[in-house]
C-alpha atoms as an extended CHARMM CRD file, in Angstrom:
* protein
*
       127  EXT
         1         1  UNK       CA             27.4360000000        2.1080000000       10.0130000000  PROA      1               0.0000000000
         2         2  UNK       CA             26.9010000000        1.9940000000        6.5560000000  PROA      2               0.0000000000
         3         3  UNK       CA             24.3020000000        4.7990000000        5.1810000000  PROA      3               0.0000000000
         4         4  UNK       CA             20.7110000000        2.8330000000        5.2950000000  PROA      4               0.0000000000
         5         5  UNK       CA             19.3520000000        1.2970000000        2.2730000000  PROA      5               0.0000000000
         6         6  UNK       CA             15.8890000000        0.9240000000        1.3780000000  PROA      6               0.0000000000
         7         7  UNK       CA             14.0150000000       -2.2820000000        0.2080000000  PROA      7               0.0000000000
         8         8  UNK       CA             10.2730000000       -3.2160000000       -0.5140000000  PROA      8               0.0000000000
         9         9  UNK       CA             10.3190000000       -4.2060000000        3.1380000000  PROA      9               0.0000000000
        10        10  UNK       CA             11.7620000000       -1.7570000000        5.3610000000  PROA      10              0.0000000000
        11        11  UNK       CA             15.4900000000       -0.2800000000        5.9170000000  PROA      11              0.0000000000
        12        12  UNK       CA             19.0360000000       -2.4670000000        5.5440000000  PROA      12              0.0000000000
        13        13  UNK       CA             22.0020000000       -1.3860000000        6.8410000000  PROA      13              0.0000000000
        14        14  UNK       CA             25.6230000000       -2.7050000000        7.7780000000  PROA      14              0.0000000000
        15        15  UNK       CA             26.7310000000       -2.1420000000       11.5310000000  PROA      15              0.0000000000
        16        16  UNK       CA             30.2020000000       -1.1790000000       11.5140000000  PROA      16              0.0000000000
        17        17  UNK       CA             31.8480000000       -4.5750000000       13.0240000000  PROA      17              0.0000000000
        18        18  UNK       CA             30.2750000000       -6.2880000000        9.8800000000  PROA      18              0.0000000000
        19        19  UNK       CA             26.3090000000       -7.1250000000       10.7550000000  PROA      19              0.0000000000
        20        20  UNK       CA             23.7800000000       -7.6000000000        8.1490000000  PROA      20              0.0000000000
        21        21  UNK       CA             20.6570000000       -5.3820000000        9.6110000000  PROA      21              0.0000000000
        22        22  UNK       CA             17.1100000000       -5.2460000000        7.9880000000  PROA      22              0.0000000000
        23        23  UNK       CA             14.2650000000       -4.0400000000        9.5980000000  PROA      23              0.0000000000
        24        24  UNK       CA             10.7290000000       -4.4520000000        8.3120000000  PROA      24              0.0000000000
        25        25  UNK       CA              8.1990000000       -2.4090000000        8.3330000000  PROA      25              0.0000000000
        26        26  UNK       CA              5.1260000000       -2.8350000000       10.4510000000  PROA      26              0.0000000000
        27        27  UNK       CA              2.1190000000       -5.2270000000        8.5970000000  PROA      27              0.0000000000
        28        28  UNK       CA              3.8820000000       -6.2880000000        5.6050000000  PROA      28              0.0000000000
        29        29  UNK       CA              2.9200000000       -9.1720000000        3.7530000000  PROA      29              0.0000000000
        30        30  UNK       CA              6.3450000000      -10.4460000000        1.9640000000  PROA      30              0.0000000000
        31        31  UNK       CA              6.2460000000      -11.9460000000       -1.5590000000  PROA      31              0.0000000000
        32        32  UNK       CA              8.2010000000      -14.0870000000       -3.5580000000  PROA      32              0.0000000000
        33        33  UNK       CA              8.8780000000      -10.5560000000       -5.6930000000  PROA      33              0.0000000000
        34        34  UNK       CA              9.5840000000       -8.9520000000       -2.3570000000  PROA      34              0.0000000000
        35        35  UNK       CA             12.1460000000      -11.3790000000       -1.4950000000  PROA      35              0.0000000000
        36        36  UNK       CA             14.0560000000      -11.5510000000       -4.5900000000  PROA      36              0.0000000000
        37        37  UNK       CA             14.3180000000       -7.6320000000       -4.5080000000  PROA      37              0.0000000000
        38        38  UNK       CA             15.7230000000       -7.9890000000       -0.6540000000  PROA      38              0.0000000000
        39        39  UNK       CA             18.0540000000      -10.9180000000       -1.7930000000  PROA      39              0.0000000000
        40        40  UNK       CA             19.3730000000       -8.0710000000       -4.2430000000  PROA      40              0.0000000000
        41        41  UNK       CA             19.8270000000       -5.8130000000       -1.4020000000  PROA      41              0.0000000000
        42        42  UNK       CA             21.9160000000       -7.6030000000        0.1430000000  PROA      42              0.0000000000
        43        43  UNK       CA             23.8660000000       -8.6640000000       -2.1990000000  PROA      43              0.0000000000
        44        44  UNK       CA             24.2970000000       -4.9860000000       -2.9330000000  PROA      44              0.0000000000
        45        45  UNK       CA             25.3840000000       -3.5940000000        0.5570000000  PROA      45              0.0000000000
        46        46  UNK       CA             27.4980000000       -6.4910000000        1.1250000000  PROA      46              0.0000000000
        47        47  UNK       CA             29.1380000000       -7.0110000000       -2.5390000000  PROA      47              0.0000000000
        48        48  UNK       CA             28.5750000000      -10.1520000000       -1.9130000000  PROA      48              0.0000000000
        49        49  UNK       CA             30.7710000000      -11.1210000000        0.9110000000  PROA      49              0.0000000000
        50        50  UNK       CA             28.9370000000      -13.2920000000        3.7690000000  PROA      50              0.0000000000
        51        51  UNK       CA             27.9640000000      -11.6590000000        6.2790000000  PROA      51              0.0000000000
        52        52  UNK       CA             26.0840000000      -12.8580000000        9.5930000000  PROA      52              0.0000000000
        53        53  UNK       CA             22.9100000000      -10.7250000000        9.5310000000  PROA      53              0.0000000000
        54        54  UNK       CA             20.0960000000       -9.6180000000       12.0460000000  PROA      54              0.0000000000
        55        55  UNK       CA             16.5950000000       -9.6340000000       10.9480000000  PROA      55              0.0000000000
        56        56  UNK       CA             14.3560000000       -7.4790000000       12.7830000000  PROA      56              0.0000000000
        57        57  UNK       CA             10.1570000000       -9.2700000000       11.9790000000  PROA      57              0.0000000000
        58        58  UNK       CA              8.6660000000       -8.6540000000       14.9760000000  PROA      58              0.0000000000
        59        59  UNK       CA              6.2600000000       -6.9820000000       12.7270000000  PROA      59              0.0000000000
        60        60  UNK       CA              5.9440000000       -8.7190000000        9.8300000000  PROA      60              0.0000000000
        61        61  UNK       CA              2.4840000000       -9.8550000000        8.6030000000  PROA      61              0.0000000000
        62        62  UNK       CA              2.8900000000      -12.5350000000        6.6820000000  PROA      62              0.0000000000
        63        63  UNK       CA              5.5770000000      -14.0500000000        4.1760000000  PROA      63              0.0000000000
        64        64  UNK       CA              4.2630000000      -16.6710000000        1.3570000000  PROA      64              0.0000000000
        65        65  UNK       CA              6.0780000000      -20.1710000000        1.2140000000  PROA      65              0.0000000000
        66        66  UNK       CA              8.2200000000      -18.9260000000       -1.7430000000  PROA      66              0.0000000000
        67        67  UNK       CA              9.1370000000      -16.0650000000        0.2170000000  PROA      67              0.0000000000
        68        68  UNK       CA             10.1500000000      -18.4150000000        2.9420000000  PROA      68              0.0000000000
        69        69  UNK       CA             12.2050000000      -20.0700000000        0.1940000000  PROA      69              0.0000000000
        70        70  UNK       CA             13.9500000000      -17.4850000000       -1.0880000000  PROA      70              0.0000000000
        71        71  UNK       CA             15.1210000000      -16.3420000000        2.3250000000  PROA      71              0.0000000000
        72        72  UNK       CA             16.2130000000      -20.2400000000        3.1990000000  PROA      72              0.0000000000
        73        73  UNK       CA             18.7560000000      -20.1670000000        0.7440000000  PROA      73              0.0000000000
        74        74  UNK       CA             22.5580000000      -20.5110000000        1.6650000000  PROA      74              0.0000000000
        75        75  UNK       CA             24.6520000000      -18.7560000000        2.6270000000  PROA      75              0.0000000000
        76        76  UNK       CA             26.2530000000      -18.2420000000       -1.1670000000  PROA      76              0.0000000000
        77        77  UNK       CA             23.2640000000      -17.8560000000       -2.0400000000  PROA      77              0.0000000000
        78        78  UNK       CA             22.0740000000      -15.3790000000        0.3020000000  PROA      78              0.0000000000
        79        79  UNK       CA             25.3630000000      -13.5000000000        1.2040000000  PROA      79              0.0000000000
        80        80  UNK       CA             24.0060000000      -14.3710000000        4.4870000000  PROA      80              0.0000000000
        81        81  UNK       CA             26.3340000000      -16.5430000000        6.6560000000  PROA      81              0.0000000000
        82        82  UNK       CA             24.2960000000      -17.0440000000        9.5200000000  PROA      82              0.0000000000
        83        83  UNK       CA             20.9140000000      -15.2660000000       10.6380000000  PROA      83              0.0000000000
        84        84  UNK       CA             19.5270000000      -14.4280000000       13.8600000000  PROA      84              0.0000000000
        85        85  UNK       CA             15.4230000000      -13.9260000000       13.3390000000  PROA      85              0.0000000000
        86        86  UNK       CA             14.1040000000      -11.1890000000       15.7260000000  PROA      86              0.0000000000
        87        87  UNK       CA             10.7040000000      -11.7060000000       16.5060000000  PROA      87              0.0000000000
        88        88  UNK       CA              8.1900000000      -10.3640000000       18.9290000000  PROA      88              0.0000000000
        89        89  UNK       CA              4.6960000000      -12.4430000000       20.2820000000  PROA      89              0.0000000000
        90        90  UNK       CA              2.1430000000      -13.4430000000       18.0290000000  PROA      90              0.0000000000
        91        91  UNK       CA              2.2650000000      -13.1880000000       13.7260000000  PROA      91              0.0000000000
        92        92  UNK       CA              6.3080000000      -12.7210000000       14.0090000000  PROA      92              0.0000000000
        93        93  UNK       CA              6.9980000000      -15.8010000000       15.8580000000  PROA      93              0.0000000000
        94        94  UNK       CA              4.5800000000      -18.3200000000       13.4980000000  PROA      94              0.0000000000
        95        95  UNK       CA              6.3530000000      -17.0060000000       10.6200000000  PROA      95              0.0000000000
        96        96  UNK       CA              9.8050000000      -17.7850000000       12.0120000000  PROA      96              0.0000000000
        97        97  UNK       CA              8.1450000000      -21.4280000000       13.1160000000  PROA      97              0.0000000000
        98        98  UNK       CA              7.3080000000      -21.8270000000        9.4410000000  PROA      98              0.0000000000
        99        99  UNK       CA             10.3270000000      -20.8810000000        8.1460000000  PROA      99              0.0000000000
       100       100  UNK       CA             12.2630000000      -22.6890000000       10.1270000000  PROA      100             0.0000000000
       101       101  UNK       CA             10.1940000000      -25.7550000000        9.3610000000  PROA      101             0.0000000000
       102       102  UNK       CA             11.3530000000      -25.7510000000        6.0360000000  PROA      102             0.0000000000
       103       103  UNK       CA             15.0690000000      -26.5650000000        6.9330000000  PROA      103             0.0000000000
       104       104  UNK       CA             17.0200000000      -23.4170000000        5.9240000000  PROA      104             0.0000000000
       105       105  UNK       CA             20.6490000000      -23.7890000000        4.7960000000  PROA      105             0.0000000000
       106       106  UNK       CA             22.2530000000      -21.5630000000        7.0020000000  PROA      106             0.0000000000
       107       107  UNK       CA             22.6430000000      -21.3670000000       10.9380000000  PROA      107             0.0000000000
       108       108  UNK       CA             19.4700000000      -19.3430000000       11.7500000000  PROA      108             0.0000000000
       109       109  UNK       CA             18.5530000000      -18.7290000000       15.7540000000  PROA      109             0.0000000000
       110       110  UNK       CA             15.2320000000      -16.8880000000       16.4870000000  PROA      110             0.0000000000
       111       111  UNK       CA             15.1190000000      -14.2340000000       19.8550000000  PROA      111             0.0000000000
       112       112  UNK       CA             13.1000000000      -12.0070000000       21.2710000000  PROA      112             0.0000000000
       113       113  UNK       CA             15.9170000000       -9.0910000000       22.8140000000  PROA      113             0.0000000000
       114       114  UNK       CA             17.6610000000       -7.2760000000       19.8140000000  PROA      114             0.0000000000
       115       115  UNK       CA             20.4260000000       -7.0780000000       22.2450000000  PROA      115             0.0000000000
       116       116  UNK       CA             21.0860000000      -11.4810000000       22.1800000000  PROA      116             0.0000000000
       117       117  UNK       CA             20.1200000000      -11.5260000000       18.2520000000  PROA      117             0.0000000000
       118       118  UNK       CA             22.9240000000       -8.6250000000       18.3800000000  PROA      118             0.0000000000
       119       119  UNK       CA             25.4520000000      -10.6420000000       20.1110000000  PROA      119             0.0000000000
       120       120  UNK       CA             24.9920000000      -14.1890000000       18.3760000000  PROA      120             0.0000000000
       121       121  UNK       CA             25.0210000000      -12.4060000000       15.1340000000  PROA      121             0.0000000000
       122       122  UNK       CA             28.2650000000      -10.8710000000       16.0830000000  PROA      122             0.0000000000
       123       123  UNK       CA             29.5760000000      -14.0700000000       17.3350000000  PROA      123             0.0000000000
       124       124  UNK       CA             29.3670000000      -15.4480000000       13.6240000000  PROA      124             0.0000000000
       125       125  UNK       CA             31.2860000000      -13.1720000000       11.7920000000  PROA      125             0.0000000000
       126       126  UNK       CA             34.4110000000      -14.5470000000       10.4990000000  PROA      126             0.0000000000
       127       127  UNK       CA             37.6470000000      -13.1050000000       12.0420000000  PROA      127             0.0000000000
């Protein structure tokens, strides 16, 4: 594991097989500023390789439709090949409804055990 990296949203590491993993911190409500500085981050701890990535929301608050945007983008965009949305009951899983209502440009799946998110994320990096 790569040492953990801190963003306006919570911590952002690299698993040692190659897995994107950010996890947010309890309540937040995610800008459009937010998002561009976690777009940075990642592009950052991955040097812009694509990587499959796990995104831990299950706390999240509340992400604005720019926000949403931003995190859509492709995967050369993103440095995100393919992203597996963690989400708990409630606020977590409206947000990932929303976003993926708005067609993102990347494989994204959306669980509820770290342990599946884990394993499909792992599934999508390239050999």
């Amino acid at each position: 594991m790569t040492d953990k990296l801190r963003t306006p949203l919570g911590e952002m590491w690299l698993t040692d097989d190659g897995v994107l993993v950010h996890r947010i911190d309890d309540g937040l409500n995610i800008s459009e500023a937010d998002a561009t500085a976690v777009v940075a981050a990642v592009l950052k701890l991955t040097a812009g390789r694509p990587v499959p990535a796990v995104v831990d929301m299950r706390s999240v608050g509340y992400a604005d439709r720019a926000a949403r945007e931003m995190f859509g983008a492709s995967s050369e965009e993103s440095s995100e090949s393919a992203t597996a949305l963690l989400v708990g009951s409630g606020t977590s899983q409206t947000m990932a409804k929303a976003f993926l209502a708005m067609g993102p440009k990347r494989p994204i799946e959306v669980f509820t055990s770290e342990a599946e998110a884990m394993d499909w994320a792992r599934s999508k990096i390239d050999g």
